[in-house]
Structures are given as structure tokens and as C-alpha cells.
C-alpha positions in Angstrom: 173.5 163.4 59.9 171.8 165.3 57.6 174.2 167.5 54.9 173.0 171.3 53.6 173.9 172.7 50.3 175.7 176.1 51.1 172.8 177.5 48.9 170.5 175.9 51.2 172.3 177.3 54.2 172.8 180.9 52.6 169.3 180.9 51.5 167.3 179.5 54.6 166.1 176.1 52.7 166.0 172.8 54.5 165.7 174.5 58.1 168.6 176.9 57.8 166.9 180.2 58.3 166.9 180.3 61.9 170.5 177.8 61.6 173.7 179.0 64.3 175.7 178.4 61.3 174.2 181.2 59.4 173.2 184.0 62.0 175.6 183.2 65.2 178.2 185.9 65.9 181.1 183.6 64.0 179.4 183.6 60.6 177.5 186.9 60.3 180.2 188.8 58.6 179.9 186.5 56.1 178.0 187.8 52.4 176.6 186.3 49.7 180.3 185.9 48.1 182.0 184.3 50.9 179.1 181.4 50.4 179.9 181.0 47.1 183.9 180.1 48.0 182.2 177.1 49.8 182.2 174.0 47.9 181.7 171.6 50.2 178.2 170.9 51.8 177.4 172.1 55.5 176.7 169.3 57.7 174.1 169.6 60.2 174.0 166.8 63.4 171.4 165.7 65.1 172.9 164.1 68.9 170.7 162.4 71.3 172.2 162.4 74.9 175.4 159.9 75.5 176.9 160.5 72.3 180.0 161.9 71.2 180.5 164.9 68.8 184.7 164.0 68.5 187.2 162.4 70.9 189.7 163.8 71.9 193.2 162.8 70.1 190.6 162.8 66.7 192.4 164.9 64.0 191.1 168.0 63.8 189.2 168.7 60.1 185.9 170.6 61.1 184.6 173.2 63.1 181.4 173.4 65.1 178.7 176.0 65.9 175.9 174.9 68.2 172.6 175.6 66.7 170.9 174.3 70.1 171.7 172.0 73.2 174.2 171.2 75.3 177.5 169.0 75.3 180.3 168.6 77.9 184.0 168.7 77.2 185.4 166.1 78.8 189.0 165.6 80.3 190.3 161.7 81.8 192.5 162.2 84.1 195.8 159.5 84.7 193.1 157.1 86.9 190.5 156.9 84.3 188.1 159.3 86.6 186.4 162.3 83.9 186.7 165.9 84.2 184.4 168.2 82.6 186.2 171.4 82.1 183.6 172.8 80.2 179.7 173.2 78.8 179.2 173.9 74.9 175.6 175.6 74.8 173.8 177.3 71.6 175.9 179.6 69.9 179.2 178.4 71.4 182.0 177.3 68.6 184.1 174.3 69.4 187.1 172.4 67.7 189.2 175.7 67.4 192.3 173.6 68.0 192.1 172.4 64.6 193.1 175.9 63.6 195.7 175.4 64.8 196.5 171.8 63.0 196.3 170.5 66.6 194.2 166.9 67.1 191.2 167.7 69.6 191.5 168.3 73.3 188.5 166.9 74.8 185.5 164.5 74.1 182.8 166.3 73.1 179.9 164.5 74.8 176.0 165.2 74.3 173.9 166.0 77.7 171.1 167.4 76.3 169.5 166.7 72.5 171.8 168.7 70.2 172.2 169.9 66.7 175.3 171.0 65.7 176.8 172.6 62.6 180.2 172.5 61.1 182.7 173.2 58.3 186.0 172.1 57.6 188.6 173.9 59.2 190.4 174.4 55.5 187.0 176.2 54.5 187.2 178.7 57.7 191.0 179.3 56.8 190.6 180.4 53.1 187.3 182.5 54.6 189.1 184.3 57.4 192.3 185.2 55.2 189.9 187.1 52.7 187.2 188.3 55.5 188.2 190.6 58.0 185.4 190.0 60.2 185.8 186.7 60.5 189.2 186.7 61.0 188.2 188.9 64.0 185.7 187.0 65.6 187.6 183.7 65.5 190.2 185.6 67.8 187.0 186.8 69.9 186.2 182.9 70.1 189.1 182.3 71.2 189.1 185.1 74.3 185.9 183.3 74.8 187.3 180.2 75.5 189.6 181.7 77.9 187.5 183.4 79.6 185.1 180.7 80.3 188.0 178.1 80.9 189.3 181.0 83.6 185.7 181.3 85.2 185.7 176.8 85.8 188.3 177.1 87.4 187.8 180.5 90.0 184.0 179.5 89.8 183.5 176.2 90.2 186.7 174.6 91.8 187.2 176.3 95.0 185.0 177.0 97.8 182.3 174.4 99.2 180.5 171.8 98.0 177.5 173.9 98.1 179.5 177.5 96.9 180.3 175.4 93.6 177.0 173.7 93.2 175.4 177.4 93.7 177.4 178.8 91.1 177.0 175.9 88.6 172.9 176.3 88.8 173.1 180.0 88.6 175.6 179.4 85.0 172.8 176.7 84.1 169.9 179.1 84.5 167.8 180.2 80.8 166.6 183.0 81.8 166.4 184.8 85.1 162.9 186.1 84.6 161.7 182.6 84.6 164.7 180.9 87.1 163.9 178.0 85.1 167.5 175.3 85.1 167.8 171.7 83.6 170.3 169.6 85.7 172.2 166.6 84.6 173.0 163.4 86.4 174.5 163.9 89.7 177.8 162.0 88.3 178.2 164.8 85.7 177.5 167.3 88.3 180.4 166.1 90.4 182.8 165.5 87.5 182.1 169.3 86.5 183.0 170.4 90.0 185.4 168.2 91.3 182.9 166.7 94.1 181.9 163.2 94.8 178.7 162.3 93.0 177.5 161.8 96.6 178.1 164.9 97.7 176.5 166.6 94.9 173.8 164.2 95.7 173.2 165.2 98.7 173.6 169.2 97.7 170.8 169.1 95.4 169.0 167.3 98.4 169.2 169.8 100.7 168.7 172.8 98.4 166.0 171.1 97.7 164.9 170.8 101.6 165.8 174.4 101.4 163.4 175.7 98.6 166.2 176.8 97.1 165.0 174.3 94.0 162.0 173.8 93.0 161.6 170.7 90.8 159.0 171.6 88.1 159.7 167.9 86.5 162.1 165.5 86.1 165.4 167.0 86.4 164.2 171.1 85.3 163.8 173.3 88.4 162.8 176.7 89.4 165.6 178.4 91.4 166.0 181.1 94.3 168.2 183.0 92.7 168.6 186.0 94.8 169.7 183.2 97.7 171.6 181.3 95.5 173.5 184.6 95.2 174.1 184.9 98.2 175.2 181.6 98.9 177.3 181.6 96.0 179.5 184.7 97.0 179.7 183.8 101.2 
């Protein structure tokens, strides 16, 4: 963990120019001012893969942008099997339980190398009460949230095995121009849509049979996305 001076962050010094914290939707209401009411430092994380962010039950204290990366938010169910209800990518802002004084919902688990930024939830209080904007955009968050909790669960938990994997790589792509999409182990694939790893094993086989992935290396594919699509919505 490396921790940021809010002059630092406010001023683009030690890697902060380009930061989430600093230029994502959340903060950019933000002036000069607001960064002055903070008195306690940023903290920037660098995650490698496997570990965890928070757990879930951790008292919530911090909120955290995502300056790049991705994380899963993890549910266990009563049998010990995991559910991923959701993916965190860049920009996304997670831990807005803690708003509410609630403990966190999920663990927050790494997939891909992440760097995340965060502030304490008493910091984000004082701010929004004082800046409008902000104040606004954490409800927006919040819809945001929704939303994307609303779409797992019309999206990727009905239909087939091969409807949900379709729809998870077509979520997953970077950018369409390129079709380029990193997967994750076939486990986390199956615990995100409520398959078997073996089935979703066998999925990724036979799109694979299919040319509807093309594996460019380890694990990062080109797609078909226009038969994806289709796929996706029969």
C-alpha cells in the first residue's frame, strides 16, 4: 500500500494525474477547496490476483474507486459454495454500505492486477454535505449499483448455459472495435452464472470449436460478437 498526500492527489504528484480518485465521475465535482477539508492521506492499493480488498462482515470505514482492474464481489451461500453477484472494473465505486454505517456485504476479491483508491467514509460524508455534486453522484452510484445488480440477475441467471456464458463475454468485452475479452478461471465463470465449472468448461470449449473465440493467448480472446448476439438473445 502505498499512501498520497491529498496535495499529491489534487496536484497529480506521485502518479495521481491520471488517478480514478481524482478524475472518475464520483470526485470531479470536487475543487481545490474540498481538497483542502481532507486531512487524512489517500491510500492507493496495489492487489495482485487472489487477494482480498475487504470481507464481507468488515466494518465499513473507507470507500473505493478503481483506478484499473478487476475484482469480484463475492457472496457464500449456507453450503459454503461462492456466488459472484458482481464485477468491480475501472471507475466503479465500492463499499457504499459503509454510508450507510452498514459492515460490508461481500468479499471484495482481486481477478485481475488492481489498483484501487479510497477514503474514509467520514471524509466523503463532511464532502457531500457541503458539495452538491457529490452528494449527487453518490446517489447516481448507488442507481448504478442497482442497475448492474438488476442486469446479474435478468442477464446472467436465466436461460442456458450457453445464453449466460454469451452474455457474460459480451459484458467482459474492452472494446468492440477490437472484440478483444480476458476470461477468468472456469470456477469463477461458473460461480458468476450459477453453472457447474464443468459446464462452463465445456461452453468455452465449444465456442471455441465454434470460432466464436478466438484465443489470442492465455486466457484473452477475440470474440464474434455479432453471433454472440445472436446467441445471447435466442
Amino acid at each position: 500500500m502505498k499512501l498520497i498526500t491529498d496535495k499529491e492527489a489534487w496536484e497529480g504528484e506521485a502518479n495521481c494525474l491520471s488517478c480514478t480518485l481524482r478524475n472518475s465521475v464520483l470526485f470531479a465535482g470536487l475543487t481545490e477547496q474540498d481538497f483542502d477539508q481532507i486531512h487524512q492521506p489517500i491510500d492507493l492499493y496495489t492487489l495482485p490476483p487472489g487477494s482480498t480488498l475487504y470481507r464481507a462482515g468488515d466494518k465499513g470505514e473507507r470507500l473505493y474507486t478503481i483506478r484499473n482492474g478487476i475484482l469480484k464481489l463475492v457472496q457464500y451461500l449456507p453450503d459454503g459454495t461462492q456466488r459472484i453477484v458482481r464485477l468491480i472494473r475501472s471507475t466503479d465505486v465500492i463499499g457504499l454500505e459503509a454510508l450507510l454505517d452498514q459492515p460490508y456485504q461481500h468479499d471484495a476479491v482481486v481477478l485481475h492486477p488492481t489498483e484501487a483508491c479510497s477514503l474514509p467514509v467520514t471524509v466523503v460524508k463532511a464532502l457531500s454535505r457541503t458539495n452538491p455534486l457529490l452528494h449527487q453522484e453518490l446517489l447516481t452510484r448507488w442507481q448504478k449499483a442497482l442497475n448492474e445488480a438488476d442486469a446479474w440477475l435478468t442477464e446472467l441467471s436465466t436461460g442456458s448455459a450457453k445464453q449466460r456464458v454469451a452474455r457474460l463475454l459480451l459484458r467482459l468485452v474492452r472494446n468492440e472495435q477490437s472484440s478483444e475479452c480476458e476470461l477468468f478461471s472456469r470456477e469463477d465463470m461458473g460461480a458468476m452464472l450459477g453453472i457447474t465449472t464443468e459446464t462452463a468448461s465445456r461452453t468455452i470449449a465449444e465456442f471455441k470449436r465454434q470460432s466464436l473465440l478466438v484465443e489470442t493467448r492465455p486466457n484473452l480472446f477475440l470474440l464474434d460478437i455479432r453471433n454472440l448476439q445472436h446467441l445471447a438473445e435466442d
